[in-house]
C-alpha atoms as an extended CHARMM CRD file, in Angstrom:
* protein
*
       237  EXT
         1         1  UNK       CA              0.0000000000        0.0000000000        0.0000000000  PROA      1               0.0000000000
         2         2  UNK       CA              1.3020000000        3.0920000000       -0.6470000000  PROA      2               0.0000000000
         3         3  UNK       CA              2.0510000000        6.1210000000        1.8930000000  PROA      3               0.0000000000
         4         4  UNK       CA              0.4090000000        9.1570000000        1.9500000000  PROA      4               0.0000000000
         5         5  UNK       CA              3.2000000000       11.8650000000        2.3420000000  PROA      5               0.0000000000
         6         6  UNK       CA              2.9600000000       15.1210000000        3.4150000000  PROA      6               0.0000000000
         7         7  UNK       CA              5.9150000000       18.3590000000        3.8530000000  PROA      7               0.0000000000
         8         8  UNK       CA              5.0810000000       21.1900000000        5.8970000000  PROA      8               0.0000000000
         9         9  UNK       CA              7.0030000000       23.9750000000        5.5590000000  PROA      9               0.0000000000
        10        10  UNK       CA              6.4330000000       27.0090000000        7.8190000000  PROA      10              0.0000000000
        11        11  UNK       CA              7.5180000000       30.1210000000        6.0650000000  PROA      11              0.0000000000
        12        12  UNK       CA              7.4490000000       34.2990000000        6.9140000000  PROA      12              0.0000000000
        13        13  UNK       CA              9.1180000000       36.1710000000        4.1870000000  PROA      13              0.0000000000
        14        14  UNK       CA             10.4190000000       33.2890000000        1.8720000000  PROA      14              0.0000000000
        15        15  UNK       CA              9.2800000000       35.0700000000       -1.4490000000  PROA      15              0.0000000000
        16        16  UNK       CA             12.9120000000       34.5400000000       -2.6440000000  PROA      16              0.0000000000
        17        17  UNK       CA             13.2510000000       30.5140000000       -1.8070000000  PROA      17              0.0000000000
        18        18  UNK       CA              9.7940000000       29.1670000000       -1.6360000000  PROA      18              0.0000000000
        19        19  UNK       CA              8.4530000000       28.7150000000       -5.4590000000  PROA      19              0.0000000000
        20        20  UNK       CA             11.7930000000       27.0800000000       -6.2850000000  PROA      20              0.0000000000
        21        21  UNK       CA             11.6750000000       24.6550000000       -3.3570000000  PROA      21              0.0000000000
        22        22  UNK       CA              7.9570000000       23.9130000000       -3.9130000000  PROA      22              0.0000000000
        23        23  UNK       CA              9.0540000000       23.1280000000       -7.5900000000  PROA      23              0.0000000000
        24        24  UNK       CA             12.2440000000       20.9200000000       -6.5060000000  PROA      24              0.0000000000
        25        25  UNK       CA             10.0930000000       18.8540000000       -4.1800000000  PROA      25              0.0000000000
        26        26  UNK       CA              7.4030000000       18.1350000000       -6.8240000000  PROA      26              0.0000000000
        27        27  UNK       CA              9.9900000000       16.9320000000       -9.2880000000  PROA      27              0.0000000000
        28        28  UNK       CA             11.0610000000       14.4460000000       -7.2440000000  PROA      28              0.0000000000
        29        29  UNK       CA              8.1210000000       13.0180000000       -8.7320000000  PROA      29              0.0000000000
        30        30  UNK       CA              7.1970000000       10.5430000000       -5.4630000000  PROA      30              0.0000000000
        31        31  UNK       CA              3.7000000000        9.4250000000       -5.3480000000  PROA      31              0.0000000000
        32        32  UNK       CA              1.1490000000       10.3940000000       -3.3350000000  PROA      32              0.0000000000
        33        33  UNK       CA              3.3960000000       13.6380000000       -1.8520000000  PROA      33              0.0000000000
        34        34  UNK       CA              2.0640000000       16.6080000000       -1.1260000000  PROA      34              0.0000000000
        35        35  UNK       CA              3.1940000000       19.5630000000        0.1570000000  PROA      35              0.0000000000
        36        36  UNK       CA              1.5230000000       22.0970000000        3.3620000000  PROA      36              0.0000000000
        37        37  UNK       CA              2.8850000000       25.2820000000        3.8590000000  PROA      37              0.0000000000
        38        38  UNK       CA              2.1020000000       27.3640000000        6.6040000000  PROA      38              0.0000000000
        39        39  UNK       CA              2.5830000000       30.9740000000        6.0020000000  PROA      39              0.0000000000
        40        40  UNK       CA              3.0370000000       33.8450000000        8.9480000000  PROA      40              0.0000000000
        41        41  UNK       CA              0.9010000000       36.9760000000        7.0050000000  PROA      41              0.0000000000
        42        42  UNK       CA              4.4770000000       37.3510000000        5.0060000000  PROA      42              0.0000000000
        43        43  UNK       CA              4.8280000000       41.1770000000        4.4640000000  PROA      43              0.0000000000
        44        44  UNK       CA              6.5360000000       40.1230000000        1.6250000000  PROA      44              0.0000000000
        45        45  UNK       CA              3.5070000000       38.1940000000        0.0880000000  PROA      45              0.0000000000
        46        46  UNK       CA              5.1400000000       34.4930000000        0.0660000000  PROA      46              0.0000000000
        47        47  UNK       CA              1.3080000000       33.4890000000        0.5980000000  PROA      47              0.0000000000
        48        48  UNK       CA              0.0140000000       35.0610000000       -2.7340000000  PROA      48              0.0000000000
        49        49  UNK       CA              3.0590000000       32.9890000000       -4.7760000000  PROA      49              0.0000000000
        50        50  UNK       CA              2.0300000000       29.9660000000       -2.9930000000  PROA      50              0.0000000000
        51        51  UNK       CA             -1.7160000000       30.4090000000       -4.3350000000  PROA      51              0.0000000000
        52        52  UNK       CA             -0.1800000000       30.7820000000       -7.6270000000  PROA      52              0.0000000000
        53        53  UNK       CA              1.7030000000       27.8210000000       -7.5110000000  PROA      53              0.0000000000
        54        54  UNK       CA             -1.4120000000       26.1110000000       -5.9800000000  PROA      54              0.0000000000
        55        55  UNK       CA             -2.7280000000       25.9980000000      -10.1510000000  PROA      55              0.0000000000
        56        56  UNK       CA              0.0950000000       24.5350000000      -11.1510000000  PROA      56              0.0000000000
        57        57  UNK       CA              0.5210000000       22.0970000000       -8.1990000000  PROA      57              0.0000000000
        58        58  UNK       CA             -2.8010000000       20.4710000000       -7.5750000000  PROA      58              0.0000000000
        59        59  UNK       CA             -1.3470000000       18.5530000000       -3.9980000000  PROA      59              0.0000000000
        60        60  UNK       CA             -0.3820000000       21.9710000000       -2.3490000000  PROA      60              0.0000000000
        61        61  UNK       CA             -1.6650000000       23.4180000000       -0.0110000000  PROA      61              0.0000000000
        62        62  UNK       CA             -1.5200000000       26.6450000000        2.5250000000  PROA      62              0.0000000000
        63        63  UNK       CA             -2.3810000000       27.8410000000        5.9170000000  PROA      63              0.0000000000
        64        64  UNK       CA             -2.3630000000       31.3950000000        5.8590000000  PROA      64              0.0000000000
        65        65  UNK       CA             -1.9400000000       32.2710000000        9.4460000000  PROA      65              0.0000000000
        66        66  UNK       CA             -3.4690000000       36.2980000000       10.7060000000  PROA      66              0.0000000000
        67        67  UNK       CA              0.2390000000       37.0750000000       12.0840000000  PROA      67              0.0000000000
        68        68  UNK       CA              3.5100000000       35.9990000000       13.2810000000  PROA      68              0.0000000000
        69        69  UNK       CA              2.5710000000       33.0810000000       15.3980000000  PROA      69              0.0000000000
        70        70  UNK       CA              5.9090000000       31.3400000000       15.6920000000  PROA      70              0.0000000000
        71        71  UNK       CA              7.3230000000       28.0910000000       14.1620000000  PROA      71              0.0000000000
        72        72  UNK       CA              6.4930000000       25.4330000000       16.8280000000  PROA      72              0.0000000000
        73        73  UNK       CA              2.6740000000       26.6200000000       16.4340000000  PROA      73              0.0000000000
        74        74  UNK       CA              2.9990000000       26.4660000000       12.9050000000  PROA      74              0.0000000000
        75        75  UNK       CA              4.5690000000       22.9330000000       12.6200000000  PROA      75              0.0000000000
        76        76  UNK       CA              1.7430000000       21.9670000000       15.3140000000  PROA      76              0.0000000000
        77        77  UNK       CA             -0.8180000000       23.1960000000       12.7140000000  PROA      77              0.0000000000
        78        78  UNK       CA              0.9360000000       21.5540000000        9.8580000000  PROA      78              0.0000000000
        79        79  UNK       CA              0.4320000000       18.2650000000       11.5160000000  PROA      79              0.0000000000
        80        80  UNK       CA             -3.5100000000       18.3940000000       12.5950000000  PROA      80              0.0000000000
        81        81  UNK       CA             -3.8360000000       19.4260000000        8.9120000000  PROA      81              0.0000000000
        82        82  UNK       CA             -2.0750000000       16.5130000000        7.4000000000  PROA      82              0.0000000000
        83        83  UNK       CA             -2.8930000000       14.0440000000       10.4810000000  PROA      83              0.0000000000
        84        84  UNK       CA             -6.9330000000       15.2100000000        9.4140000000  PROA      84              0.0000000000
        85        85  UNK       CA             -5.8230000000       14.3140000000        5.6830000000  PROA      85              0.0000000000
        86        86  UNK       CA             -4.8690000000       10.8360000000        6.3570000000  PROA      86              0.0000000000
        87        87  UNK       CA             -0.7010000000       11.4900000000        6.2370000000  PROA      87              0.0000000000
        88        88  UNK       CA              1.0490000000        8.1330000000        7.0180000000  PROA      88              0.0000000000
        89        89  UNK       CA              4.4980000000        9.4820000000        6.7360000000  PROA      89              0.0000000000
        90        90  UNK       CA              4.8950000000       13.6880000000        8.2530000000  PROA      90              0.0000000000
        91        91  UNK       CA              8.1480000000       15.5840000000        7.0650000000  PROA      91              0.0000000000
        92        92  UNK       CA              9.1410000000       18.8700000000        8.0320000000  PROA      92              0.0000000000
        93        93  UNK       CA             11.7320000000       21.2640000000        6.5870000000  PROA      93              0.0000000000
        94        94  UNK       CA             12.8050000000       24.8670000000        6.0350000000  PROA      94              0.0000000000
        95        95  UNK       CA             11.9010000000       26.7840000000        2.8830000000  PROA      95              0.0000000000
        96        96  UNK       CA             15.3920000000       28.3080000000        2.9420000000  PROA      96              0.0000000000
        97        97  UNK       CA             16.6640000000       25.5310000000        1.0290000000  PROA      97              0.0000000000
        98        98  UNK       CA             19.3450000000       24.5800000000        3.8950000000  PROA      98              0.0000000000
        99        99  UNK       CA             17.7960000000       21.6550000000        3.6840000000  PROA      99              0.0000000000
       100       100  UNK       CA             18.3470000000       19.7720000000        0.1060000000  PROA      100             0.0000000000
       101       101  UNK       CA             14.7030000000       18.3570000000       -1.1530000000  PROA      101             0.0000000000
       102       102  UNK       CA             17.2900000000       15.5370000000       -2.6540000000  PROA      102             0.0000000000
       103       103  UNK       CA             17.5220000000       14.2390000000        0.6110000000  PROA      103             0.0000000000
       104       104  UNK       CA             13.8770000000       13.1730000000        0.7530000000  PROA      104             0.0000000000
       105       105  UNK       CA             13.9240000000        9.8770000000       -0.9030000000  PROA      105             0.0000000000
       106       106  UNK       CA             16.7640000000        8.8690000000        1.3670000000  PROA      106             0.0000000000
       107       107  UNK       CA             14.6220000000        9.6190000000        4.3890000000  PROA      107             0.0000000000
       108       108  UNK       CA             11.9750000000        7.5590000000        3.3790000000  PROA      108             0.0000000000
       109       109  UNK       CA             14.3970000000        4.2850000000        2.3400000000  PROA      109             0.0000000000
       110       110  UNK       CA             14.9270000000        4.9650000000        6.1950000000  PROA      110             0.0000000000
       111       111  UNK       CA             11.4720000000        4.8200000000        7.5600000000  PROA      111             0.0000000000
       112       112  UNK       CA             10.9090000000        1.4030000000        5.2680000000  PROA      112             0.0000000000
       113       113  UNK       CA             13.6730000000        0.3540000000        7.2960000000  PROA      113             0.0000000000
       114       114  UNK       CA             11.0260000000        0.1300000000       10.5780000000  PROA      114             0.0000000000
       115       115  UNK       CA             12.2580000000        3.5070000000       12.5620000000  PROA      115             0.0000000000
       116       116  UNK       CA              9.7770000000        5.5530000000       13.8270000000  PROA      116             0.0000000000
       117       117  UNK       CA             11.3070000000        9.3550000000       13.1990000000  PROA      117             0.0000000000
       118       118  UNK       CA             14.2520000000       10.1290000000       10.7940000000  PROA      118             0.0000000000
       119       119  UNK       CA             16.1490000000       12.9780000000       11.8210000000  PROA      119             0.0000000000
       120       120  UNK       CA             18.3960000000       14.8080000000        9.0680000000  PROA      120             0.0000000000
       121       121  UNK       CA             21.8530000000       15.2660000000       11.6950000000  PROA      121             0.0000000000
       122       122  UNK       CA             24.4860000000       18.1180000000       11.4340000000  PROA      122             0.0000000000
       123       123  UNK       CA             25.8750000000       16.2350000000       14.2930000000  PROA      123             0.0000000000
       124       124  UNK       CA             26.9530000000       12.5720000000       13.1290000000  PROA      124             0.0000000000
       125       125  UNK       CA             29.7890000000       11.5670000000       11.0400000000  PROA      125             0.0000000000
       126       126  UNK       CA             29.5630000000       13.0320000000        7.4930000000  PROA      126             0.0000000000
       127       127  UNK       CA             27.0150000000       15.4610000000        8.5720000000  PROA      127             0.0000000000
       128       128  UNK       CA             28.0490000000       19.1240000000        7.6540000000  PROA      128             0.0000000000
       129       129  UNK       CA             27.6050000000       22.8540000000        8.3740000000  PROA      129             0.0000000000
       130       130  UNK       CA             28.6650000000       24.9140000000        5.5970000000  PROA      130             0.0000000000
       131       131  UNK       CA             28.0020000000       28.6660000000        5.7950000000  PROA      131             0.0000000000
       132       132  UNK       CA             28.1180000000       29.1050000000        9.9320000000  PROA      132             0.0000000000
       133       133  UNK       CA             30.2420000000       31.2220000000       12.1370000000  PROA      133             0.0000000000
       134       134  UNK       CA             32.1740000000       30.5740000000       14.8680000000  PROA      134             0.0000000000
       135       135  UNK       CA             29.7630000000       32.2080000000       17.0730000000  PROA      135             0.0000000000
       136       136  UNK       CA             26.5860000000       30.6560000000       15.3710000000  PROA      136             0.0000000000
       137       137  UNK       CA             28.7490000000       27.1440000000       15.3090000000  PROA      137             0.0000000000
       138       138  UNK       CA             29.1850000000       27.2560000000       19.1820000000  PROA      138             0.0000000000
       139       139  UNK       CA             25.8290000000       28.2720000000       20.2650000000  PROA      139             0.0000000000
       140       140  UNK       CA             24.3000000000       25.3760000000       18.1490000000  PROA      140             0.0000000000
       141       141  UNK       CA             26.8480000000       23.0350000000       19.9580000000  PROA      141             0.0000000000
       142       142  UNK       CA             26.5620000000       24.5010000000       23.0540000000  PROA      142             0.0000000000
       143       143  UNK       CA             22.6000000000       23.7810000000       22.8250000000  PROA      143             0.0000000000
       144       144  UNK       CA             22.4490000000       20.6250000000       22.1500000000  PROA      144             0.0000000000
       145       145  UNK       CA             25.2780000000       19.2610000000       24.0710000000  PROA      145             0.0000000000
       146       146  UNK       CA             23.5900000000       20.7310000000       27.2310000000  PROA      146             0.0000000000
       147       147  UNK       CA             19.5900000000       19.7740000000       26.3100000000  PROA      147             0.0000000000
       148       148  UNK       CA             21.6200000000       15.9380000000       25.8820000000  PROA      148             0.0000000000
       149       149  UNK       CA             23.2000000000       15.7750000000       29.3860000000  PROA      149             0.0000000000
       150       150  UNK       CA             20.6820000000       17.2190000000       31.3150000000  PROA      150             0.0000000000
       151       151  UNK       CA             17.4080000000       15.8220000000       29.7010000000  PROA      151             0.0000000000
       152       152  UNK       CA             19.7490000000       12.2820000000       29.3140000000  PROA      152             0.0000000000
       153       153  UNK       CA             18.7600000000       12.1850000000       25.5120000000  PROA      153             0.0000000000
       154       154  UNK       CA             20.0430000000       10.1970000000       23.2290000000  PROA      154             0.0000000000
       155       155  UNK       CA             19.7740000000       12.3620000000       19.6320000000  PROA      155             0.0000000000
       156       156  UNK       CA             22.8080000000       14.3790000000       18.7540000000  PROA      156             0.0000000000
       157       157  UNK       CA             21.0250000000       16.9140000000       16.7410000000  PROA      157             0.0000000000
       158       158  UNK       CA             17.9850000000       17.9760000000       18.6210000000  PROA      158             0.0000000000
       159       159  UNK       CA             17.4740000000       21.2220000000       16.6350000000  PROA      159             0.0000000000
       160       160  UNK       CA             17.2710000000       20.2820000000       13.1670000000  PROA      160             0.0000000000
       161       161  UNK       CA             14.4580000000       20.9580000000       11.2980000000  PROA      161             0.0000000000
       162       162  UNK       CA             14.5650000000       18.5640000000        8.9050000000  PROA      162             0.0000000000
       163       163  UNK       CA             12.7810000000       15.2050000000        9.9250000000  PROA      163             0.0000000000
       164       164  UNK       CA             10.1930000000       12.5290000000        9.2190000000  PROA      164             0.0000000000
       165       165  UNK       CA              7.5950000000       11.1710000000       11.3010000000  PROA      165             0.0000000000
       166       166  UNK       CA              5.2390000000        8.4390000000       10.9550000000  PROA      166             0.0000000000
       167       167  UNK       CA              1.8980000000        9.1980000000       11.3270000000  PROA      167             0.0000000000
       168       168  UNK       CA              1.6130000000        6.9250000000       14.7360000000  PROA      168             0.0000000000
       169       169  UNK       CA              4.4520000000        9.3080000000       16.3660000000  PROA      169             0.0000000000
       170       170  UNK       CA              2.3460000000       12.2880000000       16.0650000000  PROA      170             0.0000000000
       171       171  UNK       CA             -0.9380000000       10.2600000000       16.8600000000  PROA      171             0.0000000000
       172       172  UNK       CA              0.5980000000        9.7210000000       20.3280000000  PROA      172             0.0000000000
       173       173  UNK       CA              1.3360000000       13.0030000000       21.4600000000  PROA      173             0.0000000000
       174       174  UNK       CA             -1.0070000000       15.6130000000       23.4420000000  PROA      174             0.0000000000
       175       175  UNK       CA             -0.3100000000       18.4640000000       21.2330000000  PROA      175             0.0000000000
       176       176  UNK       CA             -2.1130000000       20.8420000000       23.8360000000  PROA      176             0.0000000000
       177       177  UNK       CA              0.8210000000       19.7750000000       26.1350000000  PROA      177             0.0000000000
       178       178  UNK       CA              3.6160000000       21.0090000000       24.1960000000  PROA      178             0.0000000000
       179       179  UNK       CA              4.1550000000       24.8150000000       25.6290000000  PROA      179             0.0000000000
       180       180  UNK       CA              7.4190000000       25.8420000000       23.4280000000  PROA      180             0.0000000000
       181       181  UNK       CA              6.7010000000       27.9160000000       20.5160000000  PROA      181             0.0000000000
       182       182  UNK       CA             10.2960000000       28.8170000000       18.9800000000  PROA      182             0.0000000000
       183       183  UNK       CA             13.0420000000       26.5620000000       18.1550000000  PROA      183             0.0000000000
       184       184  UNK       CA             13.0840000000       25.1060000000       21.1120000000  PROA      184             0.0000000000
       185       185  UNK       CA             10.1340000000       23.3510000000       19.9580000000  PROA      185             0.0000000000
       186       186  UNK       CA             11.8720000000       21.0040000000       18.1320000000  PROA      186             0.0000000000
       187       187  UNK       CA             13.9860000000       20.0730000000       21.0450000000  PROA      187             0.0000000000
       188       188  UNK       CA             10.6130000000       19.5190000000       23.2460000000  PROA      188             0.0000000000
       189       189  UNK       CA              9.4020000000       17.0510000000       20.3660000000  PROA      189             0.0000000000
       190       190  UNK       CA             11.9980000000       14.7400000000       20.4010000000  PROA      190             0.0000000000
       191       191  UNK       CA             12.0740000000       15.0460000000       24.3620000000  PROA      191             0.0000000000
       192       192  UNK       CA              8.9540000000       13.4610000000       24.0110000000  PROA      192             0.0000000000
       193       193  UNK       CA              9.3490000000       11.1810000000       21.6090000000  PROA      193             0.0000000000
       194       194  UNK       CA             12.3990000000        9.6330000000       23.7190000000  PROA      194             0.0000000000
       195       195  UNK       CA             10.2600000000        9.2810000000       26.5880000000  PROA      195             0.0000000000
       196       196  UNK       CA              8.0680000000        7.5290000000       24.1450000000  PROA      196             0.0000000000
       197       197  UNK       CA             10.5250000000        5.3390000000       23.5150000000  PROA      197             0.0000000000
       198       198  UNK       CA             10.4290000000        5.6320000000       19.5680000000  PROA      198             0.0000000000
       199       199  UNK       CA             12.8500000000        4.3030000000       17.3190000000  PROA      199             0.0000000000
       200       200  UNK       CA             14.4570000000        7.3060000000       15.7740000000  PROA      200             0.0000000000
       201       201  UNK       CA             17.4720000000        7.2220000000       13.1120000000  PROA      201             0.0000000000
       202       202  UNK       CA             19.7480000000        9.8230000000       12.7340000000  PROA      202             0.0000000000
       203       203  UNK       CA             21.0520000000       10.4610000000        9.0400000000  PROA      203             0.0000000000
       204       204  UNK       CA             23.9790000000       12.5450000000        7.7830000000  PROA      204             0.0000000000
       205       205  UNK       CA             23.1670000000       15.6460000000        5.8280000000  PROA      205             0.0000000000
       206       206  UNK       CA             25.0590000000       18.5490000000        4.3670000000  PROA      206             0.0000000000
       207       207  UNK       CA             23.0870000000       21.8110000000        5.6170000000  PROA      207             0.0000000000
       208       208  UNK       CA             23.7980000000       24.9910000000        4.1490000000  PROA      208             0.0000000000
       209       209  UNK       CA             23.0530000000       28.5700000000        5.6480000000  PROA      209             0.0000000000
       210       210  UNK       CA             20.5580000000       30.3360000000        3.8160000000  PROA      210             0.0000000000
       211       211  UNK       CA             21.4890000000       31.9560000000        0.6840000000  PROA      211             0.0000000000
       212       212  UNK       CA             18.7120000000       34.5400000000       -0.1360000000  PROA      212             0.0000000000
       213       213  UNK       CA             16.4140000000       36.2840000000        2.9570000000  PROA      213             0.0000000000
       214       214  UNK       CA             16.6490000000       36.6350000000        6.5030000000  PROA      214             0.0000000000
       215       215  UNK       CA             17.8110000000       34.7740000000        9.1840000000  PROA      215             0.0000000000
       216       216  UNK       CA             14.6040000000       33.8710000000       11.7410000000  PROA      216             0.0000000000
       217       217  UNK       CA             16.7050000000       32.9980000000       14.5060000000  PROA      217             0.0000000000
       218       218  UNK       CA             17.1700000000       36.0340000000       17.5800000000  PROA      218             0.0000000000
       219       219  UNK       CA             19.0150000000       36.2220000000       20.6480000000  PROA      219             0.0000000000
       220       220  UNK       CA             15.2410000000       35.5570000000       22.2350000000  PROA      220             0.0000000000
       221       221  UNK       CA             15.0380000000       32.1520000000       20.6360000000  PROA      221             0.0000000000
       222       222  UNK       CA             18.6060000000       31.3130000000       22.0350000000  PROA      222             0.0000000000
       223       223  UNK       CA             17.0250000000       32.0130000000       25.6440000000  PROA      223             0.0000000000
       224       224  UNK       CA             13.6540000000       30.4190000000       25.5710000000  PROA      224             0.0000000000
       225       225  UNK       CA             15.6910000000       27.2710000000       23.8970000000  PROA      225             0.0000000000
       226       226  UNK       CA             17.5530000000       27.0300000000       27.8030000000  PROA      226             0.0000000000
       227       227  UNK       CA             14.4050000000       27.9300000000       29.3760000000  PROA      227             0.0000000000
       228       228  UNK       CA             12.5990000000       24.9240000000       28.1730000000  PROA      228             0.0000000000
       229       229  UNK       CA             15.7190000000       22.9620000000       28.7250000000  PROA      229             0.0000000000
       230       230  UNK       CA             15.1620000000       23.5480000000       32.3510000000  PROA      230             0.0000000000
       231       231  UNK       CA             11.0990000000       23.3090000000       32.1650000000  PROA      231             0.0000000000
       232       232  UNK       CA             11.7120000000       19.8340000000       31.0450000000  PROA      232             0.0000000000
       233       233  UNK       CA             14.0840000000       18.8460000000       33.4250000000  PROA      233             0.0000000000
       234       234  UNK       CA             11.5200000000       20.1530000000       36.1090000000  PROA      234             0.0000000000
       235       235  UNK       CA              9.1660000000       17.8860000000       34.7330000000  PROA      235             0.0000000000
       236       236  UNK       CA             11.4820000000       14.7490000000       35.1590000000  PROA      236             0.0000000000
       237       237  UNK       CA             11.8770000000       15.1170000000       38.4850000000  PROA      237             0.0000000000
């Protein structure tokens, strides 16, 4: 039987990236994919080129969200949407194209493979970082390699956006639960999911800082990312 596959991809002011990426994914040419993106009001009017492409592309489809909401809310929408549309398998990625659409196919080979979550890693052997600063670099490390020793978790890369889920992952977590918004969403998620004890499998990937827009990532993000280190830690004990 084959797998119902959905992408969401939350974007705010990704006129520059996001018609191109839509377009990449699609001519992949895997059956039964379709593609969510969930759009922040852009200022820039990313929403109006996804309803363009929306002719073209007959399995795409868009939230278009009143304001800036925040990327943790927006991946929680993406996945009632697809979740409500019968999605067995539930990727996520950036519209910045730091994350290569070529990788997709491997990602799925994965998840045939019988793990539950497939998590494109920066932080494994052959995984890569091109584009970074020093600063940038050690702030990333410094993240993770604190959210792993004192949550005890067992995923190198707990902030990359780039992963699959099967539909039975999702299915099994209270979404009203999860109280991070940012980036630090992402680390709460596979919190969980450890707890859960679900099979997840790391994979090398090459990521590569954005080329065209702006950067979502603030010093605020950076400090609600250690806060909810600590909320979780809380909630261990």
């Amino acid at each position: 039987m084959e797998k119902n596959i959905f992408i969401i991809i939350p974007t705010y002011n990704e006129k520059e990236n996001i018609q191109k990426l839509v377009e990449e994914i699609f001519n992949l040419k895997i059956k039964n994919l379709h593609i969510l993106i969930v759009d922040d009001n852009s200022l820039d009017k990313t929403g109006d080129i996804i309803e363009n492409c929306k002719l073209k592309f007959p399995f795409l489809y868009l939230i278009q969200r009143e304001k800036k909401l925040g990327i943790g809310g927006a991946y929680l929408a993406g996945f009632e949407f697809a979740l409500n549309k019968k999605a067995d398998l539930i990727f996520q990625m950036d519209a910045d194209f730091s994350h290569n659409p070529k990788e997709i196919p491997n990602f799925l080979n994965k998840i045939d493979k019988g793990f539950d979550i497939i998590i494109g890693s920066r932080r494994i052997k052959n995984g890569k970082i091109i584009g970074w600063g020093i600063l940038r670099s050690l702030m990333s490390l410094g993240a993770n390699l604190s959210s792993r020793w004192i949550l005890k978790l067992k995923t190198r890369d707990l902030t990359s956006g780039f992963r699959c889920y099967k539909k039975e992952v999702l299915e099994n977590l209270d979404f009203k639960k999860i109280k991070s918004n940012g980036y630090s969403f992402l680390e709460e998620i596979i919190y969980l999911c450890e707890r859960k004890n679900f099979k997840i499998k790391e994979v090398p990937i090459t990521f590569i800082d954005r080329q065209r827009g702006k950067s979502k990532l603030s010093f605020k993000e950076i400090i609600l990312f250690f806060l909810t280190i600590f909320k979780l830690k809380i909630k261990d004990l």
